[in-house]
C-alpha positions in Angstrom: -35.8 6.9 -14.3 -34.2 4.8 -17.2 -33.4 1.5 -16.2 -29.6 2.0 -16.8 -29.5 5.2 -14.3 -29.8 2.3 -11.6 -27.3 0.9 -9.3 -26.4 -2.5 -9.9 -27.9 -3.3 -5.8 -30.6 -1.0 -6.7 -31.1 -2.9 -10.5 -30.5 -6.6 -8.8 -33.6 -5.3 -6.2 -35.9 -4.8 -9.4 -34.8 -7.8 -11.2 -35.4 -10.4 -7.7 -38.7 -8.7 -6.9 -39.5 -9.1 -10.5 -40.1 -5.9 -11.4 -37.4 -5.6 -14.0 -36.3 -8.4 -16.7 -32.7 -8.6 -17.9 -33.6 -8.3 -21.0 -35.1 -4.6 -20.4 -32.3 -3.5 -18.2 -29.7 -4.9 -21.0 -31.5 -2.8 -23.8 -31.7 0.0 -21.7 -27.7 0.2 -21.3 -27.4 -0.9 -24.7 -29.6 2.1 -25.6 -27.6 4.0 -24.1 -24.3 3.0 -25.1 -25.4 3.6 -28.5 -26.5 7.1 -27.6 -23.1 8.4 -26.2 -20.4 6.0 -27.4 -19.2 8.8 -30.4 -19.1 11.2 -27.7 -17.3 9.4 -24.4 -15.6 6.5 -27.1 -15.6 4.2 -24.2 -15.5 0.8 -26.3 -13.3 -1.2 -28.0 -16.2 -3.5 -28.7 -19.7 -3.8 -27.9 -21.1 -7.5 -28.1 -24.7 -6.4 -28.2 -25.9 -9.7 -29.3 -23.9 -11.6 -27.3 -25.3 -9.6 -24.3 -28.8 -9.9 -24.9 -28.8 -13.8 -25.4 -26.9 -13.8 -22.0 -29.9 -11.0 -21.2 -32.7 -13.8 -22.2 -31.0 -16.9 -20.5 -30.7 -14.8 -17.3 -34.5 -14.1 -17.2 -35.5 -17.6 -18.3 -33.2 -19.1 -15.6 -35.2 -16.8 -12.7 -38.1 -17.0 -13.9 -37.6 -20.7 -13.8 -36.5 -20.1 -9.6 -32.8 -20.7 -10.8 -32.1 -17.2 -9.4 -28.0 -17.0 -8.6 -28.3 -13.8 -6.5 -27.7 -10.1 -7.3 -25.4 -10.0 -10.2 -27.8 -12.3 -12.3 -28.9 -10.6 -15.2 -26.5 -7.3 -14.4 -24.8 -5.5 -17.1 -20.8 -5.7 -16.9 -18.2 -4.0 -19.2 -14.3 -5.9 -19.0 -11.5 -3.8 -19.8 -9.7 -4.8 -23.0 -6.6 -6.2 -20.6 -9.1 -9.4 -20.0 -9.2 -12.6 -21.9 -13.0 -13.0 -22.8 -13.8 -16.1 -24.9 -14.5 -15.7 -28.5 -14.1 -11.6 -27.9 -11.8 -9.8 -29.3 -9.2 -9.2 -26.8 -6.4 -6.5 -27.9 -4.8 -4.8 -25.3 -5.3 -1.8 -26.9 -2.2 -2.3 -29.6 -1.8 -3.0 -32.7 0.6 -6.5 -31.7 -2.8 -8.2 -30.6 -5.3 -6.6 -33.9 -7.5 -9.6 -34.2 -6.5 -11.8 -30.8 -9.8 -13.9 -29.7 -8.9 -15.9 -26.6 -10.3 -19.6 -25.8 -10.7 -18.6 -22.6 -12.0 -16.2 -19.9 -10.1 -14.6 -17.4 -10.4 -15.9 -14.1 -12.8 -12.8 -13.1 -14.6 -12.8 -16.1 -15.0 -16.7 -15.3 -16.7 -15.9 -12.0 -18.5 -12.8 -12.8 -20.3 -15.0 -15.1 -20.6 -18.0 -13.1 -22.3 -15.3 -10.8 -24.7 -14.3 -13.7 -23.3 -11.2 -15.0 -24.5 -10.1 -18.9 -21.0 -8.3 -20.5 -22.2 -5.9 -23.0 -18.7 -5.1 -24.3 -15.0 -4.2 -23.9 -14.1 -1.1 -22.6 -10.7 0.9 -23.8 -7.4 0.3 -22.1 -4.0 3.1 -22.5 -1.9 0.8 -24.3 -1.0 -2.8 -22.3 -2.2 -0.8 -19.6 1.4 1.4 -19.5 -0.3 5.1 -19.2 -2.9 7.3 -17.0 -4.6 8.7 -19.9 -6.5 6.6 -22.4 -6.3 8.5 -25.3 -8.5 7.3 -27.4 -11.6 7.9 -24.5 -13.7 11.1 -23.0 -15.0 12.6 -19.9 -18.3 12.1 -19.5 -18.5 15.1 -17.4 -16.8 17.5 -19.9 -15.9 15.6 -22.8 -13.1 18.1 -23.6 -10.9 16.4 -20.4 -9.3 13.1 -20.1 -11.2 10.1 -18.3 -7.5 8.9 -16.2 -6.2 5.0 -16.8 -5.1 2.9 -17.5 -9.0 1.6 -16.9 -10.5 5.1 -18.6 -12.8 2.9 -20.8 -14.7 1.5 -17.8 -14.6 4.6 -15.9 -16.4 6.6 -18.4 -18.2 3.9 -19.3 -20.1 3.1 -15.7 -19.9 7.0 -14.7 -22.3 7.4 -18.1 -24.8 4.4 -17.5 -23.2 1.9 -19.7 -22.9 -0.7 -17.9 -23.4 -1.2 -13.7 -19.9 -2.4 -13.6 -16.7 -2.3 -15.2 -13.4 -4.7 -14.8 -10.5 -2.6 -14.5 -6.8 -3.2 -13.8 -4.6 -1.1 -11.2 -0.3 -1.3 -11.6 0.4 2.4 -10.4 -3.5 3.7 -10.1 -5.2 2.3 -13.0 -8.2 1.6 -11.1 -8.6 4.9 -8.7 -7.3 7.4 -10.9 -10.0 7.0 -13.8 -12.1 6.4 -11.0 -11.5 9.7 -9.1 -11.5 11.5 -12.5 -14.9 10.4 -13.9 -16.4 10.4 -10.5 -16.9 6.6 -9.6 -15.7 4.0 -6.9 -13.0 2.2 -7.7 -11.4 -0.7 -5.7 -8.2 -2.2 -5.9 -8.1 -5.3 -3.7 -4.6 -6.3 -1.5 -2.5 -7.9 -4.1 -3.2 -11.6 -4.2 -6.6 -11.3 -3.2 -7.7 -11.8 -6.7 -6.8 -13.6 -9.4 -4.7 -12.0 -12.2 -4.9 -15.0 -14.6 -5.9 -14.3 -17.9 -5.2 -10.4 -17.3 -2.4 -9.4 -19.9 0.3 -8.3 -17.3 2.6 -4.9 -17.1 3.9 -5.5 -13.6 3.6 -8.8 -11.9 4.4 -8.1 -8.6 2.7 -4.5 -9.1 -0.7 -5.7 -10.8 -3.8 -5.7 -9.1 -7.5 -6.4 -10.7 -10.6 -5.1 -9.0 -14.4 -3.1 -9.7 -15.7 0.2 -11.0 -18.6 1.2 -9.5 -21.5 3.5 -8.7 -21.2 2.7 -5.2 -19.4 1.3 -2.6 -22.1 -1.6 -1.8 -22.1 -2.4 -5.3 -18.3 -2.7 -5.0 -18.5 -5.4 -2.3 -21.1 -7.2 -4.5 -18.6 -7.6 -7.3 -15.7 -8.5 -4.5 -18.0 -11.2 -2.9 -17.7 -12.7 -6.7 -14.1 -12.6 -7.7 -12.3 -13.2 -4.8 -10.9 -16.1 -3.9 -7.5 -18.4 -4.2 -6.7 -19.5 -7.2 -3.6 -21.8 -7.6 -2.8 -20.9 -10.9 -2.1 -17.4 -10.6 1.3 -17.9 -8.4 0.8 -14.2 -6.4 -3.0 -15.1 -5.3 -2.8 -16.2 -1.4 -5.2 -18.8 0.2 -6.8 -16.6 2.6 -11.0 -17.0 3.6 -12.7 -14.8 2.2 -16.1 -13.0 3.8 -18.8 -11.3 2.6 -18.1 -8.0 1.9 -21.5 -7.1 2.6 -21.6 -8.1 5.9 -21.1 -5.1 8.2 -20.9 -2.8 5.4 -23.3 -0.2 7.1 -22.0 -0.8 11.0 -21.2 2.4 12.3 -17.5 3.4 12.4 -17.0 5.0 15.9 -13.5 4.6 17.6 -12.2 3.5 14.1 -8.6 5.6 13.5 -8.6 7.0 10.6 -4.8 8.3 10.0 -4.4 11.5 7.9 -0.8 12.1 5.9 1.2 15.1 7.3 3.2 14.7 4.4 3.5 13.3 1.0 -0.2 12.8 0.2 -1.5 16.6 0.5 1.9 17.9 -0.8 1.7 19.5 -4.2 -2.1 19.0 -4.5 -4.6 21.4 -5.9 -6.6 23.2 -3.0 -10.2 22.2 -3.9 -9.0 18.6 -3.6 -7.0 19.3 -0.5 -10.5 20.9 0.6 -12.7 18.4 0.1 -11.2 15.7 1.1 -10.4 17.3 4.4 -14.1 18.2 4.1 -14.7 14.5 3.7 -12.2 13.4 6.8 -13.7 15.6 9.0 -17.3 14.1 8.1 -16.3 10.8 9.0 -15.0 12.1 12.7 -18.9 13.7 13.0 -19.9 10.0 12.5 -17.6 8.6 15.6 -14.0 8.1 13.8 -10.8 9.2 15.5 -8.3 11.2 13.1 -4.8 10.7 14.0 -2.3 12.6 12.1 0.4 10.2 10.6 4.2 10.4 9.3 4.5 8.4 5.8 7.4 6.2 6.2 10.1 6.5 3.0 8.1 9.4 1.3 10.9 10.3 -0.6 11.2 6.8 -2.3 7.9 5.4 -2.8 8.0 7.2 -6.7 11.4 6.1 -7.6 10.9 2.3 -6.2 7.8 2.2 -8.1 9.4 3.2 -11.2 12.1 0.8 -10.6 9.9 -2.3 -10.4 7.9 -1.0 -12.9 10.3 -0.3 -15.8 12.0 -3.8 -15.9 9.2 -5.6 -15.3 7.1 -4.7 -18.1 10.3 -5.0 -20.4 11.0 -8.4 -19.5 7.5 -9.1 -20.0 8.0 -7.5 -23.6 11.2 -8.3 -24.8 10.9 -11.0 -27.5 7.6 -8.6 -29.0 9.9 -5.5 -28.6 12.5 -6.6 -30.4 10.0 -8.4 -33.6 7.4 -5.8 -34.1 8.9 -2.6 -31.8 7.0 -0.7 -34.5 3.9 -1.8 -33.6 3.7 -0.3 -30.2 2.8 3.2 -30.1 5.7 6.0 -29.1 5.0 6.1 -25.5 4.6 2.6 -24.8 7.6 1.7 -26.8 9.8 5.0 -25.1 8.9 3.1 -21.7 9.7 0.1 -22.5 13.0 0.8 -24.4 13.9 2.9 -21.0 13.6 -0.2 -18.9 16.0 -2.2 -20.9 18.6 0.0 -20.2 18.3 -0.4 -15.7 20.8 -2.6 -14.5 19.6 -5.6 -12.8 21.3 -4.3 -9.7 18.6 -1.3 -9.5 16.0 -3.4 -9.7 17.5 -5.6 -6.8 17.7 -2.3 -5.0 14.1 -0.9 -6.0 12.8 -4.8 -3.9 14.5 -4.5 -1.0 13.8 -0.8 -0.2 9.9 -2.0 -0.9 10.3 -4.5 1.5 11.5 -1.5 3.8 8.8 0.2 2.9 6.3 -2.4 3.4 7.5 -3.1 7.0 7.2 0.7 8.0 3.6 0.7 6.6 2.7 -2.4 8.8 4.5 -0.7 11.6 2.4 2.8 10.7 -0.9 0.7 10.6 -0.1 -0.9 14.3 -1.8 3.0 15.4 -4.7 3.4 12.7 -7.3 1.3 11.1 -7.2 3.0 7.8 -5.3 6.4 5.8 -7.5 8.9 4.5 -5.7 10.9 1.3 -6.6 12.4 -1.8 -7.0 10.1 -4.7 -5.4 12.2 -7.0 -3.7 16.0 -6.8 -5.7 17.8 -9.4 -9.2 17.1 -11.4 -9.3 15.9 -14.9 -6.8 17.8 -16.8 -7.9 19.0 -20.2 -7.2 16.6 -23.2 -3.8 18.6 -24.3 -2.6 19.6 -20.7 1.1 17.8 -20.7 2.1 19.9 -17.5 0.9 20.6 -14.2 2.5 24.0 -12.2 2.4 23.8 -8.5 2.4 27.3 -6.5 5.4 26.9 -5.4 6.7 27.0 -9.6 7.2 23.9 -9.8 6.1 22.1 -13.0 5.4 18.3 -12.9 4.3 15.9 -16.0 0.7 15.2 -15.5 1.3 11.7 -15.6 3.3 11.7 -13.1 1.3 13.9 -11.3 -1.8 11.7 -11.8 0.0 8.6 -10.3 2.1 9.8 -7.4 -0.9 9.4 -4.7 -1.8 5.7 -5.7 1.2 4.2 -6.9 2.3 4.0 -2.8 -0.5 1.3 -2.9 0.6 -0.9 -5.9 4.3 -0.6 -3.7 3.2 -1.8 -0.3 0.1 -4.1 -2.5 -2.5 -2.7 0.6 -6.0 -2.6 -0.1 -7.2 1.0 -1.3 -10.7 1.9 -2.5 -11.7 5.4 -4.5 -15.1 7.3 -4.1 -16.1 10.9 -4.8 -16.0 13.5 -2.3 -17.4 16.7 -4.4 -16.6 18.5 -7.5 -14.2 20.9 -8.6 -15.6 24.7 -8.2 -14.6 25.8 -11.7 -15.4 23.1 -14.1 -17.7 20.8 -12.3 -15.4 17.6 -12.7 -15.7 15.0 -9.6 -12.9 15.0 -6.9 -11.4 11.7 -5.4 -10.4 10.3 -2.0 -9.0 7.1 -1.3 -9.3 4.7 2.0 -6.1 2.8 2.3 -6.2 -0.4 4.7 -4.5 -3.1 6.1 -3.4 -6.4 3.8 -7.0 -8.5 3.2 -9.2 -5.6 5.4 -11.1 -4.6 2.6 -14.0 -4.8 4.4 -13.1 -2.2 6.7 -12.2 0.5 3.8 -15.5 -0.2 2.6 -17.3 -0.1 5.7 -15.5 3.8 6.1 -16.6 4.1 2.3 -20.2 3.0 3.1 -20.5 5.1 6.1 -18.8 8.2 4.1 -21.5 7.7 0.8 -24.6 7.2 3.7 -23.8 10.8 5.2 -22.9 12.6 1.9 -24.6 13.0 -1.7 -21.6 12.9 -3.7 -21.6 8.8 -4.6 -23.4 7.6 -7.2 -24.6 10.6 -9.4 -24.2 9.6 -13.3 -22.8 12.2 -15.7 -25.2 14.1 -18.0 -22.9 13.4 -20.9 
């Protein structure tokens, strides 16, 4: 085994027993990165010498007993949204070519305060506003789309570049590349963790979290970023554990609630199946299942959209109305549409997701966690624009790809992605995600844990 085929708990084992230096697990990735990046283009930069200076000063500092615990000398990649000092920091557009920042991002702060080597950024759809990434690949089939907005980082840790990767999550841009490429993803309850220095599309819709191999690995990176910090306004001064803590306790008597609508509706059947499959192994391990109603189905896509849309346009008005040509069609079609909602719908769109956040509490008063699909389909094919249902209905795919998580960025509820098998046909992964109560997140990772210890479908890297 290649050094970058390890976990970043299996690769923080080698590097405290002294087994494995930094500086060879850093190679090894970079290696790697160099091997596929034409293929998967994951990157918007790799900082390669950066990296293995951080690389050397991490092996130096343990070897001198200065060892900060088990993200020292781990390779990270941070999504292109993040500030990183001295790094090229775009946003994936053309109105930030050549922005370096002064600063890190609050996460990035911590990740290195924690040790972490960053070996590069990873590609972002543009300001975050799409589930695609164009630019990026599949590792599993490079002929099919790697999700978003965070498809850099997905590709890149389901492909061995890097143990980690920082991704963002506004309607799902965290668990759908996640459930696409066939990694973890984790998007913490919103204010759990600081947003500052993350460029923003929704600020009362953003989230920041991890990209992982695994679920332990994922409450590694947690037990590093989160935290209070009084400078992002929406981050709330609540303790925070160890994530690690528990994480293999058993899970008998937990209630584990399973949508009877919404969730499975309009959703391929080898997702359906497997995650189903996946439910019922987590009741052979002790869980209860409890079939649940989801409160305001009917609304949760349209409130979204309505915070969503006006949001991100006040957040780009003065640059939309300079350099509108910069932006790319897409970006630029969104953002002209949310110009044109009245001030009044948005007023609407908060109340009814104050509505809907009550009825969630209320639906969470009977189960520990919900159980659903992470997305309805597997990795659509690079030029697939349209999804038909059975029933002859025909739904945009990116629509499609964000009506199952978006409910999460709505209520803000913490909501974590893992694999649960692959699709029969063309071999691409399959998603579910573990939906909890506000600041549980060790719980849904304690059902994720549990689910990964009985199965074999966590952690496998693609071939490429």
């Amino acid at each position: 085994m290649e050094p970058y085929e390890l976990t970043l708990s299996a690769a923080a084992a080698e590097i405290q027993a002294g087994r494995l230096s930094p500086v060879e697990l850093t190679n090894s990735v970079l290696d790697r990165i160099d091997a596929i990046e034409n293929t998967l283009h994951a990157f918007s930069c790799v900082t390669a010498e950066l990296a293995r200076n951080a690389a050397q000063a991490a092996a130096e500092e343990i070897a001198a007993g200065r060892y900060r615990g088990p993200l020292h000398g781990i390779p990270l990649s941070v999504k292109d949204l993040y500030d990183t000092a001295g790094v090229l920091s775009t946003s994936g557009s053309k109105l930030r070519a050549g922005h370096i920042p002064d600063t890190d991002a609050v996460t990035v702060e911590r990740l290195f305060a924690a040790g972490m080597v960053m070996v590069g950024k990873t590609h972002t759809h543009e300001f975050a506003y799409g589930v695609i990434t164009p630019i990026s690949r599949n590792p599993w089939n490079p002929r099919h789309i790697v999700g978003g907005s965070s498809g850099g980082a997905a590709a890149a840790v389901a492909s061995g570049a890097c143990m980690i990767g920082l991704g963002s999550d506004t309607a799902g841009s965290i668990r759908i590349p996640a459930s696409l490429c066939g990694t973890v993803g984790l998007k913490p309850t919103y204010g759990r963790v600081s947003r500052r220095g993350v460029a923003s599309l929704a600020w009362s819709l953003d989230h920041v979290g991890p990209l992982t191999r695994n679920v332990r690995d994922c409450a590694l990176v947690l037990n590093a970023i989160a935290g209070f910090d009084r400078l992002d306004p929406a981050c709330v001064d609540v303790p925070v554990p160890d994530y690690t803590t528990g994480l293999d306790q058993d899970i008998t008597g937990l209630r584990i609630g399973v949508p009877a609508n919404y969730f499975f509706d309009h959703v391929h059947d080898d997702v359906a199946t497997a995650v189903r499959h996946a439910i019922g192994v987590l009741q052979n391990l002790g869980a209860q299942v409890r079939e649940v109603t989801i409160p305001y189905a009917d609304a949760l896509a349209a409130v979204e959209l309505g915070i969503v849309l006006p949001e991100a346009s006040a957040y780009h008005q003065q640059w939309l109305r300079d350099k509108g040509d910069l932006y790319s069609p897409d970006v630029r079609l969104l953002l002209e549409m949310g110009e044109l909602m009245f001030a009044t719908d948005y007023i609407k769109a908060l109340r009814i997701r104050t509505l809907i956040q009550q009825a969630w509490a209320a639906m969470f008063d009977h189960i520990d966690v919900l159980a659903s699909p992470s997305t309805p389909l597997a990795a659509p094919t690079v030029d697939t624009a349209d999804v038909t249902w059975p029933d002859g209905t025909t739904e945009n795919i990116a629509t499609a790809l964000r009506r199952l998580t978006s409910p999460e960025n709505v209520t803000g509820l913490p909501a974590l992605s893992l694999p649960v098998g692959f699709n029969g046909s063309t071999g691409l992964p399959l998603g579910m995600q573990i939906i909890g109560r506000p600041f549980d997140e060790a719980t849904i990772l304690r059902v994720g844990q549990a689910y990964e210890t009985a199965s074999n479908t966590v952690g496998r890297l693609a071939a490429v």
